[in-house]
C-alpha positions as CSV (number, residue, x, y, z in Angstrom):
1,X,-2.0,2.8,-1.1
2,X,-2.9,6.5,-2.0
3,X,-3.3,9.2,1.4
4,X,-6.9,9.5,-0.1
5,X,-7.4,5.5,-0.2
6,X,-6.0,5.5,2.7
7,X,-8.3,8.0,4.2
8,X,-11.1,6.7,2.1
9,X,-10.9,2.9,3.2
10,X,-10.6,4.6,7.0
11,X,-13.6,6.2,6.7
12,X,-15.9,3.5,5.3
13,X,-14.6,0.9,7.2
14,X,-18.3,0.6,9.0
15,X,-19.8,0.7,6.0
16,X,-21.9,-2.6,4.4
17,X,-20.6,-4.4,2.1
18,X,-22.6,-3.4,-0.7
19,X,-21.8,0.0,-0.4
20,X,-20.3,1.9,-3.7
21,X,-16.2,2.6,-3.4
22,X,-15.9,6.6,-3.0
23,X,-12.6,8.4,-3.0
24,X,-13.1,11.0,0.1
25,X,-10.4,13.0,2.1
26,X,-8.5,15.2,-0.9
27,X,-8.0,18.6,-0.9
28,X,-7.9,20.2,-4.8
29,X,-6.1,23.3,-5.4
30,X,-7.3,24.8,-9.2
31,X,-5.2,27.3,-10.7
32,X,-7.5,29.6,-13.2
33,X,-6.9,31.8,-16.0
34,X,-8.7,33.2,-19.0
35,X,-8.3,31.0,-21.6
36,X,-7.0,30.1,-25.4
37,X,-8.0,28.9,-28.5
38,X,-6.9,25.1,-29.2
39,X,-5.3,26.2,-32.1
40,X,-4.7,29.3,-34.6
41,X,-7.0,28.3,-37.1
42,X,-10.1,30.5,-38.1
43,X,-12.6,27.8,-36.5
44,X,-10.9,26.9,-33.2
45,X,-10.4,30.9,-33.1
46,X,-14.2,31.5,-33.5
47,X,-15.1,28.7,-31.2
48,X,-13.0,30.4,-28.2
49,X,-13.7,34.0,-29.0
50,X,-18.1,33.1,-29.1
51,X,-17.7,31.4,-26.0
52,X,-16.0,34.5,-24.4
53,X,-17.7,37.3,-25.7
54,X,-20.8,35.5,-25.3
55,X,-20.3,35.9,-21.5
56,X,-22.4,38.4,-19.9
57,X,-19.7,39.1,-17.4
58,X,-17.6,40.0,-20.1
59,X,-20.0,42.1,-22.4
60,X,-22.7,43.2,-20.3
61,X,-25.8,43.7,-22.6
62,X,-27.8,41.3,-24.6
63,X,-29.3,43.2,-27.2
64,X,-30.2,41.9,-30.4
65,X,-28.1,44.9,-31.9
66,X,-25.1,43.5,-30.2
67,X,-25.9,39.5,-31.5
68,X,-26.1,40.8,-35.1
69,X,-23.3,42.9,-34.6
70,X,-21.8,39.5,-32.6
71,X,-22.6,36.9,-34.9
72,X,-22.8,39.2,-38.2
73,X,-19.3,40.6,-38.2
74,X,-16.7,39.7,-34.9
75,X,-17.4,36.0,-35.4
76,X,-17.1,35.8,-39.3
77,X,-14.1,38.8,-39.8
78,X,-12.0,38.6,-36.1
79,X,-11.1,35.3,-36.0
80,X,-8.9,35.0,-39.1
81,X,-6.9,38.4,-37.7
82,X,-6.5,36.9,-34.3
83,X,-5.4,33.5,-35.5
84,X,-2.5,35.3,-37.6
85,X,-1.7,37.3,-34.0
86,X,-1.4,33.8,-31.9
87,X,0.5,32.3,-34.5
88,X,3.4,34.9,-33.9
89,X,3.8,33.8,-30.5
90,X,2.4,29.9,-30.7
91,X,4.3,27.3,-28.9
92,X,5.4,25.1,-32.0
93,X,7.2,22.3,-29.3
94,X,4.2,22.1,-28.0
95,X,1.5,23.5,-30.7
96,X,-0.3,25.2,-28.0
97,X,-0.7,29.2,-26.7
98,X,2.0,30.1,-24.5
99,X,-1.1,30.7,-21.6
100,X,-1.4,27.3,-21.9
101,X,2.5,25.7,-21.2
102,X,3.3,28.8,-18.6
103,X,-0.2,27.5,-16.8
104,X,0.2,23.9,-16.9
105,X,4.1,24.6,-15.4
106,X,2.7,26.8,-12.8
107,X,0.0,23.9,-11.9
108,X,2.9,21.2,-11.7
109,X,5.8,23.4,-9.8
110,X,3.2,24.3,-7.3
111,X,2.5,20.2,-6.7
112,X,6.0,19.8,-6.4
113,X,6.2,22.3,-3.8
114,X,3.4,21.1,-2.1
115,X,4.4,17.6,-2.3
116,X,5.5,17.0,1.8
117,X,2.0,18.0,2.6
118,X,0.8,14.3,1.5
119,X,-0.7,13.2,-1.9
120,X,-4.5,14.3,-0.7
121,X,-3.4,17.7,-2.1
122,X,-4.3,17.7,-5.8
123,X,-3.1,20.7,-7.5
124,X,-4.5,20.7,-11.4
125,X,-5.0,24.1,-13.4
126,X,-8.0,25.0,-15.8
127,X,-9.4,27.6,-18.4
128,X,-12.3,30.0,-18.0
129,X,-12.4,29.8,-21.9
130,X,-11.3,26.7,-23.7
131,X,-9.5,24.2,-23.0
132,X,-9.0,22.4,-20.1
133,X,-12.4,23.9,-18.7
134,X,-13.3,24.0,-15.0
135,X,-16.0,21.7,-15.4
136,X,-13.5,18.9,-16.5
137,X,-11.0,19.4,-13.7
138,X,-13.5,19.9,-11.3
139,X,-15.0,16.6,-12.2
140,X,-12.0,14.8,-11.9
141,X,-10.6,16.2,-8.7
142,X,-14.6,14.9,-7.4
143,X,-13.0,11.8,-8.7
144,X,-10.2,11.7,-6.9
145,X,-12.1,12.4,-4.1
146,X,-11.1,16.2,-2.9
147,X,-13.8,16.9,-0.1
148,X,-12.1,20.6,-0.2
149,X,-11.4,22.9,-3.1
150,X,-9.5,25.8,-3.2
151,X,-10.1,28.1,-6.2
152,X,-7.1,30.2,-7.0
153,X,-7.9,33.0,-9.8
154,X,-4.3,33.9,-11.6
155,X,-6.1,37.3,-11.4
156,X,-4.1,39.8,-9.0
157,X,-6.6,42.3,-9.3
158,X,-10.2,41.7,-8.9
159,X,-12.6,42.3,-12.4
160,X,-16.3,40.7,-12.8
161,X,-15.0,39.9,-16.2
162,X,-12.0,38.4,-14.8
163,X,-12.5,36.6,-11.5
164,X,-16.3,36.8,-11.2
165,X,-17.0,35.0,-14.0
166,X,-14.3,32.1,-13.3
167,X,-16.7,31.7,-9.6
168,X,-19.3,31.9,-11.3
169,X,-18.3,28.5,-13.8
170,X,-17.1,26.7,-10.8
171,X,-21.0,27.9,-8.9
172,X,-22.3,26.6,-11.7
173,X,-20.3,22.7,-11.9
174,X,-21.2,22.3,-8.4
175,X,-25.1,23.0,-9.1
176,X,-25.1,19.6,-10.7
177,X,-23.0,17.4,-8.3
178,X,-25.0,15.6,-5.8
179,X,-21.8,15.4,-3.5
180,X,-20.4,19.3,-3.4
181,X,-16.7,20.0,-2.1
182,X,-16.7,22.7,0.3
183,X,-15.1,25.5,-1.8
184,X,-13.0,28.7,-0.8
185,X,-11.6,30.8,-3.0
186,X,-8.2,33.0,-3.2
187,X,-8.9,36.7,-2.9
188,X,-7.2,39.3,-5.1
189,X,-4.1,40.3,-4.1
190,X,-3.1,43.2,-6.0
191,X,-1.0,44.6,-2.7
192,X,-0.1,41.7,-1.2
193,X,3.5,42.7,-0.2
194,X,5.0,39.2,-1.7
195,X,2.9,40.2,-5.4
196,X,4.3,43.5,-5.3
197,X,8.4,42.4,-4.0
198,X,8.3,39.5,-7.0
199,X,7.0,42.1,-9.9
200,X,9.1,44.8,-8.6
201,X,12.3,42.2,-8.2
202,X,12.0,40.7,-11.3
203,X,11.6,44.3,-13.6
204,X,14.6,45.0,-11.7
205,X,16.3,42.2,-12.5
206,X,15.5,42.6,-16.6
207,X,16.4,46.0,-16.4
208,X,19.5,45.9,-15.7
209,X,20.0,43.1,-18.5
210,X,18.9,45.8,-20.7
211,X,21.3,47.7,-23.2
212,X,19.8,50.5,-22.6
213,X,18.6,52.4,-19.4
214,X,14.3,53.3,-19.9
215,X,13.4,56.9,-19.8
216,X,10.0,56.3,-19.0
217,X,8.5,52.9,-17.8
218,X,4.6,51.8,-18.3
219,X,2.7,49.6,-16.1
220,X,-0.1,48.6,-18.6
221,X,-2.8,47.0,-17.0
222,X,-5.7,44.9,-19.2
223,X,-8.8,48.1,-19.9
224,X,-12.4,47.2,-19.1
225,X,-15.2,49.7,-20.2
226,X,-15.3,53.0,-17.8
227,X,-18.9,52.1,-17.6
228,X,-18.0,48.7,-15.3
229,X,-15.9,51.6,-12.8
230,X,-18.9,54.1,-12.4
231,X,-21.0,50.9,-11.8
232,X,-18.7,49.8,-8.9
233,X,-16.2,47.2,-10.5
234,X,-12.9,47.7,-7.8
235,X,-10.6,46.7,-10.8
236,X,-9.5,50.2,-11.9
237,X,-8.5,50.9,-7.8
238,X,-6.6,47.7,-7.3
239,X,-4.7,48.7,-10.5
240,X,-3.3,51.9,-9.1
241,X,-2.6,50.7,-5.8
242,X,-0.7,48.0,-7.4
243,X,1.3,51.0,-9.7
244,X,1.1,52.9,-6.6
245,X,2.9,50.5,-4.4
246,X,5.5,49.2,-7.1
247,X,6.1,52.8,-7.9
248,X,6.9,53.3,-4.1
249,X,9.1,50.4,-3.9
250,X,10.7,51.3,-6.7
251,X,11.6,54.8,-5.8
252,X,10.6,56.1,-9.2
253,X,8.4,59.3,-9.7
254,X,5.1,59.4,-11.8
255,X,7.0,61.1,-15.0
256,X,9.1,58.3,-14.5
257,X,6.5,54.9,-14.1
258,X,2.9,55.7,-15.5
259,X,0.0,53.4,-15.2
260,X,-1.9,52.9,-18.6
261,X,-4.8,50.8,-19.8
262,X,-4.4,48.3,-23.1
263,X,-6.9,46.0,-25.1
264,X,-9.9,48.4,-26.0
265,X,-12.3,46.7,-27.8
266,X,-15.4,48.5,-29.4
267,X,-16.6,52.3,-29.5
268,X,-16.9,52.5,-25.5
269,X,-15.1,54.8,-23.6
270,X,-12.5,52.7,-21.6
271,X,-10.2,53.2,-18.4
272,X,-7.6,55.7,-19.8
273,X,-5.0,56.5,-20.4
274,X,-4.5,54.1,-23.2
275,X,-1.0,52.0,-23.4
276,X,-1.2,52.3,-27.5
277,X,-1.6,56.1,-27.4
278,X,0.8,56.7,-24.2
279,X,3.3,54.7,-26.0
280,X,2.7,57.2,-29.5
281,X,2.9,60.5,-27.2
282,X,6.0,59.4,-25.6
283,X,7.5,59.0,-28.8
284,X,6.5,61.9,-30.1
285,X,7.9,64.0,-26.5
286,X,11.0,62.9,-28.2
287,X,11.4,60.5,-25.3
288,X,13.7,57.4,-27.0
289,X,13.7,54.6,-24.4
290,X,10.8,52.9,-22.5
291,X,10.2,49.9,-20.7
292,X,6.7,48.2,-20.2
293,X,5.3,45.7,-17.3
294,X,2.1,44.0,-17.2
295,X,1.5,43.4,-13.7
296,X,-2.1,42.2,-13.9
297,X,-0.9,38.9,-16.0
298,X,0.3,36.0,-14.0
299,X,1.6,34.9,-17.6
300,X,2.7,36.0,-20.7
301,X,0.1,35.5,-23.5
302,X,-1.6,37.5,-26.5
303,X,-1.9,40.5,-24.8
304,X,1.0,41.0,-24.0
305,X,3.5,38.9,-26.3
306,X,1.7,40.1,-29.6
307,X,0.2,43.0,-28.6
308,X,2.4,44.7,-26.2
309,X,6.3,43.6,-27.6
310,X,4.8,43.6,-31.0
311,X,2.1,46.0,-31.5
312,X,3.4,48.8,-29.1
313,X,6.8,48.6,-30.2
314,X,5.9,49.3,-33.7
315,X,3.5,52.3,-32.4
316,X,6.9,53.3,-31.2
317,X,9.2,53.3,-33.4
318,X,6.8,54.4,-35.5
319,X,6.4,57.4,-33.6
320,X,10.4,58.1,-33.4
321,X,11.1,56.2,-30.4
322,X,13.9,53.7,-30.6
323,X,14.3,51.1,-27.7
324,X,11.4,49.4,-26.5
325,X,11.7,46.5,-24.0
326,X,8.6,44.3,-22.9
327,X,9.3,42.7,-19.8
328,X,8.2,39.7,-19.1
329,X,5.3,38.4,-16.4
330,X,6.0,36.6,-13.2
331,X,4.8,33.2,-15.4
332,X,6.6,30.6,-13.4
333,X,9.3,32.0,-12.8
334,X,11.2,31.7,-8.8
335,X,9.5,35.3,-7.9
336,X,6.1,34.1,-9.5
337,X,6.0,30.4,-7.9
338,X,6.7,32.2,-4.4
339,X,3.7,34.3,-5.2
340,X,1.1,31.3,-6.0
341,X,2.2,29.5,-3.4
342,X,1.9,32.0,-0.5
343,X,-1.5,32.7,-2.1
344,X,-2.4,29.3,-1.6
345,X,-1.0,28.0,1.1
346,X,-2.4,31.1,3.3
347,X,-6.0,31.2,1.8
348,X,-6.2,27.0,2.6
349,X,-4.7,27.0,5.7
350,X,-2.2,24.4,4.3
351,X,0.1,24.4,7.1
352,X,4.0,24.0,6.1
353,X,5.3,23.0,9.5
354,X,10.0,23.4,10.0
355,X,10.6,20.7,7.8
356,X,8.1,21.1,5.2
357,X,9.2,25.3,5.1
358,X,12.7,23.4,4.4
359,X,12.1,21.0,1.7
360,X,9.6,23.8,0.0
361,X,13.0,26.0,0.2
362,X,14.8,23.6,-1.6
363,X,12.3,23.0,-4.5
364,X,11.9,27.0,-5.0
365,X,16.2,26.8,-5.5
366,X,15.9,23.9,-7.8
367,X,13.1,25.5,-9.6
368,X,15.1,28.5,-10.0
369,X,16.7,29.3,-13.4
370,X,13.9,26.5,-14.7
371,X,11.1,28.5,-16.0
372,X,9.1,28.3,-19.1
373,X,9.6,31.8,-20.0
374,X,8.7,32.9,-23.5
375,X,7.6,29.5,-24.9
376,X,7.5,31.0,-29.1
């Protein structure tokens, strides 16, 4: 028997005989990111990107400018592009986005790590956008009867287009259950000392497998409109403390590691500088040799397997540069489990007593040298 039959057949033990089984007693951790298309087809591209730019969160006006413009041109023109990007880095073992296998791993290294804590802790993982959406993993940790959810946003910095709108799906599932969990969710943790030791580790660790030593080395960060700053988003100020702090624990100066903003979309001013025209300057400084993090991605995807090692490299080299080295994100990696973990374990108040603190330091050593990686 189950720890939540268990706990369930406990529990209703005084009641009659006719009364319907219910699973009670679990606690569901739900790992969150942004989301994929299903495939890199023109339709299953168009299907994603109207659900996403169709949230308010994300494009904050509903103008009937903005549908034509919408439904008129993005929807019929983008997709085709967009499906030729993710098939450069699509996950052919597994014909899905690399978002997709780096998340799923995270979801399932985390359950092994929480394992001694008993089988009432459900760990499962879930898209804003796409598939597999919150609603369906919410439904079926109800299902296994998880009386406590803990949402955990793979968002280190907080955005209203980011984390916001990933609350507010999971608000919204819970509207239409008669039986709500208790929720809590994971705050940002853009300076959390175990975030910023785990990015600032691991660029170490890929910089000195480099063959040649950076000149300059760009934290790019994902842009939002400038607009969403002056109207009191915290995202742009969690970005530089982040750049800040790594910069600080890295003993580098701010020639040496520069914060930059990437993925513009539109005519809007955006948070500046950009990564694509940072990345041309450089190049034309005469400056040969850069590095680039992305320390606001949990795991490598689009953004920054097409369009950082692909598109910015080619801005520079184009530009005369000649070594350009994307480094890879935390993804589920030793440094990156250690982060979602402490992150969850501290926000639940899932207690890991001597033992348990053991066994969960053998499964980070076994897990080591095991990641995903770059899934292309």
């Amino acid at each position: 028997m189950s720890d939540i039959s268990a706990r369930s057949a406990a529990a209703t033990s005084h009641r009659p005989s006719d009364h319907p089984a219910v699973a009670a007693g679990g606690i569901g951790v739900l790992l969150a990111n942004l989301g994929t298309p299903d495939a890199t087809d023109a339709a299953s591209v168009r299907r994603y990107l109207s659900e996403f730019l169709a949230d308010k969160r994300v494009i904050e006006q509903d103008s009937l400018l903005w549908k034509l413009v919408l439904n008129g041109y993005i929807l019929r023109f983008r997709p085709r592009r967009k499906g030729r990007d993710y098939e450069k880095i699509w996950n052919r073992e597994k014909d899905e986005s690399p978002l997709k296998t780096i998340t799923r791993s995270q979801a399932e290294k985390l359950s092994s790590i929480l394992e001694p804590l008993g089988r009432h802790v459900v760990v499962d993982w879930a898209m804003r956008y796409g598939n597999p959406s919150i609603a369906s993993r919410l439904d079926a940790m109800a299902a296994k009867g998880c009386e406590r959810i803990l949402l955990v946003p793979l968002y280190p910095q907080y955005c209203a287009a980011t984390t916001a709108t990933a609350c507010d799906e999971v608000f919204r599932v819970l509207m239409k259950m008669r039986r709500q969990p208790a929720l809590r969710v994971v705050p940002p943790y853009f300076d959390d000392p175990v975030y910023i030791e785990a990015v600032a580790s691991t660029l170490e660790s890929e910089l000195a497998r480099l063959p040649f030593r950076p000149d300059v080395i760009l934290a790019s960060f994902h842009g939002i409109p400038k607009d969403s700053l002056i109207k009191g988003d915290p995202y742009y100020c969690h970005c530089a403390k982040t750049a800040r702090l790594l910069r600080d624990r890295l003993k580098f100066d701010e020639r040496k590691f520069r914060m930059t903003f990437q993925s513009r979309f539109g005519r809007a001013e955006w948070l500046q500088p950009y990564t694509d025209k940072t990345v041309a300057a450089l190049a034309g400084e005469g400056i040969k040799n850069i590095a680039v993090i992305t320390p606001g991605f949990s795991a490598d995807c689009l953004e920054t397997l097409e369009e950082i090692a692909v598109e910015n490299a080619h801005i520079f080299k184009h530009h005369g540069g000649e070594n350009f080295a994307a480094i890879p994100c935390l993804n589920d990696s030793e440094p990156g489990m250690q982060v979602i973990r402490t992150r969850a374990t501290r926000a639940q108040g899932l207690g890991l007593g001597p033992a348990t603190r053991v066994f969960v330091s053998q499964q980070r050593g076994a897990l080591q040298g095991h990641s995903t990686g770059r899934p292309l």
